[in-house]
C-alpha positions in Angstrom: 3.0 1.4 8.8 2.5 -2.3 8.3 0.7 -4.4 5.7 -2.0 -4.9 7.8 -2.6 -1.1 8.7 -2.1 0.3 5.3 -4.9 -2.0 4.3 -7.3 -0.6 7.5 -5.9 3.0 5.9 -7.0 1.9 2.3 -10.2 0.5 3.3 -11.6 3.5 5.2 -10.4 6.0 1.8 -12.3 3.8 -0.4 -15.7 3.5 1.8 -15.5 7.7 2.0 -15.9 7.7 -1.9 -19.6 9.0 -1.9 -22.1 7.5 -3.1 -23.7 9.1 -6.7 -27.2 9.2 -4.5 -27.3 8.6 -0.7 -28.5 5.2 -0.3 -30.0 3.6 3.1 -30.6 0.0 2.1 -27.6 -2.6 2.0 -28.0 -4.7 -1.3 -26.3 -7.4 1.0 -30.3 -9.7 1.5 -30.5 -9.0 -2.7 -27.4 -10.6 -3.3 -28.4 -13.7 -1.2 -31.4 -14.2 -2.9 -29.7 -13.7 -5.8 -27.4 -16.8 -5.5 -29.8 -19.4 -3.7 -32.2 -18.3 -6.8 -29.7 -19.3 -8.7 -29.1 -22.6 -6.6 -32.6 -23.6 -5.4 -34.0 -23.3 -8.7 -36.5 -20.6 -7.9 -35.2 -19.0 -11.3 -36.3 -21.4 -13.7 -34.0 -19.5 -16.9 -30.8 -19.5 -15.1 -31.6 -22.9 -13.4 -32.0 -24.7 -16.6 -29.2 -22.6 -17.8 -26.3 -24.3 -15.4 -28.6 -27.5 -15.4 -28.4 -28.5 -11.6 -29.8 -32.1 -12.9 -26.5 -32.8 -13.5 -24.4 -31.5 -10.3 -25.7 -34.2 -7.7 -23.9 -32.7 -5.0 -26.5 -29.9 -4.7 -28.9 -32.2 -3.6 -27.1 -32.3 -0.1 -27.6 -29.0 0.3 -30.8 -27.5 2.0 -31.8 -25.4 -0.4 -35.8 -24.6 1.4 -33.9 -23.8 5.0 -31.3 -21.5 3.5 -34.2 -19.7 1.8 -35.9 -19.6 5.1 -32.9 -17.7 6.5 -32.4 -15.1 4.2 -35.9 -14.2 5.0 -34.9 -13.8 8.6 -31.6 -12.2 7.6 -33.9 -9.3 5.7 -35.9 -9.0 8.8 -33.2 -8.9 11.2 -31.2 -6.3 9.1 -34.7 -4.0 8.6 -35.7 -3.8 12.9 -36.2 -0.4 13.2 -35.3 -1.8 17.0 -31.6 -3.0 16.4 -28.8 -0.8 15.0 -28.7 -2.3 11.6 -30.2 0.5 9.4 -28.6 3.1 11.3 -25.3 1.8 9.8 -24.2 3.7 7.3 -23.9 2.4 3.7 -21.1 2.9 1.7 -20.0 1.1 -1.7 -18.2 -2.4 -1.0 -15.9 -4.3 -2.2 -16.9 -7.4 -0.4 -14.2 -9.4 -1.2 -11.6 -8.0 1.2 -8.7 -11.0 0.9 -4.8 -9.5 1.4 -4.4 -10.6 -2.7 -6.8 -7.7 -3.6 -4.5 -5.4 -2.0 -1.8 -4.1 -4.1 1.4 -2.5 -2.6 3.6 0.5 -4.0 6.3 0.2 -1.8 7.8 3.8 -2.7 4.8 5.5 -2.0 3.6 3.4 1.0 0.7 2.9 -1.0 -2.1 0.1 -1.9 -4.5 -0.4 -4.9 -7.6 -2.3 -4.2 -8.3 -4.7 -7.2 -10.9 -6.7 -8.3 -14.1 -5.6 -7.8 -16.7 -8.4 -9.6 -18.7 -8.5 -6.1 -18.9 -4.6 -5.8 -22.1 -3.5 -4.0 -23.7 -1.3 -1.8 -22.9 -2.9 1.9 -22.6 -2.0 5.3 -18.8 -0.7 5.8 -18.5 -3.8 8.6 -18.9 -6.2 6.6 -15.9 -5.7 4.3 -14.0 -5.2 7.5 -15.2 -8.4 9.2 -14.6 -10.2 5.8 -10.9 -8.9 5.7 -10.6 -10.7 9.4 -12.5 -13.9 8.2 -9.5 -14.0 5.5 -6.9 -13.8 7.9 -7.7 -18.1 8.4 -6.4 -18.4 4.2 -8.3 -18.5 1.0 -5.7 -20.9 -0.2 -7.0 -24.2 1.5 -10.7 -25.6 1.1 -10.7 -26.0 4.5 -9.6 -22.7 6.4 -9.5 -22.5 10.8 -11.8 -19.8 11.1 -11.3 -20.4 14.8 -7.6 -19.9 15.7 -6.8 -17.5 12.5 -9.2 -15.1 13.5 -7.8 -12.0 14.9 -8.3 -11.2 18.6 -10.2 -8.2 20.0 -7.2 -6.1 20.7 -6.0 -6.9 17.1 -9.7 -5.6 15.9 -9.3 -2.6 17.7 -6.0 -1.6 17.0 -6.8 -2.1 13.4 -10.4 -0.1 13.5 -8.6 2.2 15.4 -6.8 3.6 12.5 -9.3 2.8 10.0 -12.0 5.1 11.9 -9.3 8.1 11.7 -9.6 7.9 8.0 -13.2 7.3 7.7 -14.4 11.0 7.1 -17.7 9.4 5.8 -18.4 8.6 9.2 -18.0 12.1 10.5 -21.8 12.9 12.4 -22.9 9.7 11.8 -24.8 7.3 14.2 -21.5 4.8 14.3 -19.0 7.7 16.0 -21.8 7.5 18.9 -20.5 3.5 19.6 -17.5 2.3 21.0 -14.6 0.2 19.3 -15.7 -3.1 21.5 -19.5 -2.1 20.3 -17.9 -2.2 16.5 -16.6 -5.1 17.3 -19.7 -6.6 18.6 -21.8 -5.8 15.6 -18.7 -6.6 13.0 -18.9 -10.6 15.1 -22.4 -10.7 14.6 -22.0 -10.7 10.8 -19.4 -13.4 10.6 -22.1 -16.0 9.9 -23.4 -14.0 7.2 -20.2 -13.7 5.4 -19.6 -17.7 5.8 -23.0 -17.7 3.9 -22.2 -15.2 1.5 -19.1 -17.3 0.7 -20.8 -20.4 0.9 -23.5 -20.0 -1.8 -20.8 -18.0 -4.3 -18.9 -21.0 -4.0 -21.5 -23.3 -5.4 -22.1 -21.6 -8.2 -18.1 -21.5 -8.7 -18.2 -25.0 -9.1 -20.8 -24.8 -11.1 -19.6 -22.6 -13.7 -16.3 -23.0 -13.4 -15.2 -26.6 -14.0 -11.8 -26.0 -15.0 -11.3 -24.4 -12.0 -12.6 -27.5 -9.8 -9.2 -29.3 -10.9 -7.0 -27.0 -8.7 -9.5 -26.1 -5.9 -12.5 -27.7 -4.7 -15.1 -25.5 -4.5 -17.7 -27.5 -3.4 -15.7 -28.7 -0.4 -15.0 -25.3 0.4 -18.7 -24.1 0.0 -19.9 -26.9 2.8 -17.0 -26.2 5.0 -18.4 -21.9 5.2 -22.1 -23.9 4.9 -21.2 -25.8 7.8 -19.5 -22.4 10.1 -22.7 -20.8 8.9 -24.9 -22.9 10.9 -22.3 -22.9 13.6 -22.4 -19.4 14.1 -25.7 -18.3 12.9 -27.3 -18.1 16.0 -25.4 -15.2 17.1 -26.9 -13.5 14.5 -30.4 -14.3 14.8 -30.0 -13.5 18.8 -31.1 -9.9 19.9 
């Protein structure tokens, strides 16, 4: 089976861990608020803690919008009308890049690794975050555009991670097509960019050392910038 696959394989093992106590509610809204607390300044302790006087290039950023949209986000996600709670919520990793992904080779094999931004998620999301990677974590400036995987390479990929998903066994997603998968999984590309975009930020802010070998804050604009690109497929019904 190739890289690619095993990882689909992994994946679907590691979301059919069960939960300690069945949870219905994606943390995924909490974790946004968390970091543009953090940004925005809405948390005065850790505010003063990273002391944003001193980063000016925050004050590009609009801080009142983003805010804004993670309200509609929550709403969006909580329609009892659209299929968003029906998904089923498993444990994430949410940082599904190829490095995370350890190979035995003898026992055809991966590890996952790295879990600092573990959470309680829709199972989509780390999928559609695994294809969002495809364009490179190496540059600041990835091509979200050409490196993303085409349909037929989504569904050949979902197609063997939903044969090892046995948490999805009776529930509401084995009622909905591969290309309907595929439609919701799109819809939360924009989210991810903003997921991405805000952790960034707070990269650079903490991490200065780090700013010397990649540029965080030029990264966090560029997935700012396919954020507000995409987010209209999102918003729309």
């Amino acid at each position: 089976m190739c890289f690619s696959l095993l990882i689909a394989r992994t994946l679907a093992e590691f979301h059919s861990v069960s939960l300690v106590i069945a949870y219905h509610r994606s943390q995924l809204v909490e974790k946004l608020c968390h970091y543009i607390n953090l940004l925005s300044g809405v948390n005065n302790e850790l505010y003063k803690r990273i002391k944003l006087s001193a980063c000016p290039f925050l004050n590009d950023i609009p801080w009142s919008k983003i805010n804004e949209d993670i309200d509609r986000i929550e709403q969006v996600l909580t329609n009892e009308n659209s299929p968003w709670p029906k998904l089923t919520i498993v444990n994430c990793h949410n940082d599904t890049q190829t490095l995370n992904f350890l190979v035995d080779e003898n026992e055809n094999k991966l590890s996952l690794i790295d879990f600092e931004h573990c959470s309680r998620n829709f199972w989509l999301y780390d999928v559609f975050n695994y294809f969002l990677e495809y364009a490179g974590f190496e540059t600041e400036q990835p091509d979200f555009d050409s490196a993303y995987p085409s349909r037929e390479q989504q569904r050949k990929w979902l197609e063997v991670y939903l044969r090892h998903a046995i948490f999805l066994n009776d529930k509401f997603e084995r009622t909905l097509s591969i290309d309907e998968l595929c439609n919701l999984g799109d819809r939360l590309r924009p989210i991810l960019h903003l997921y991405w975009s805000l952790w960034a930020f707070i990269e650079a802010l903490l991490n200065t050392e780090a700013m010397k070998k990649f540029d965080y804050v030029k990264y966090g604009k560029w997935r700012l910038n396919e954020y507000e690109k995409t987010k209209d497929k999102f918003f729309t019904q």
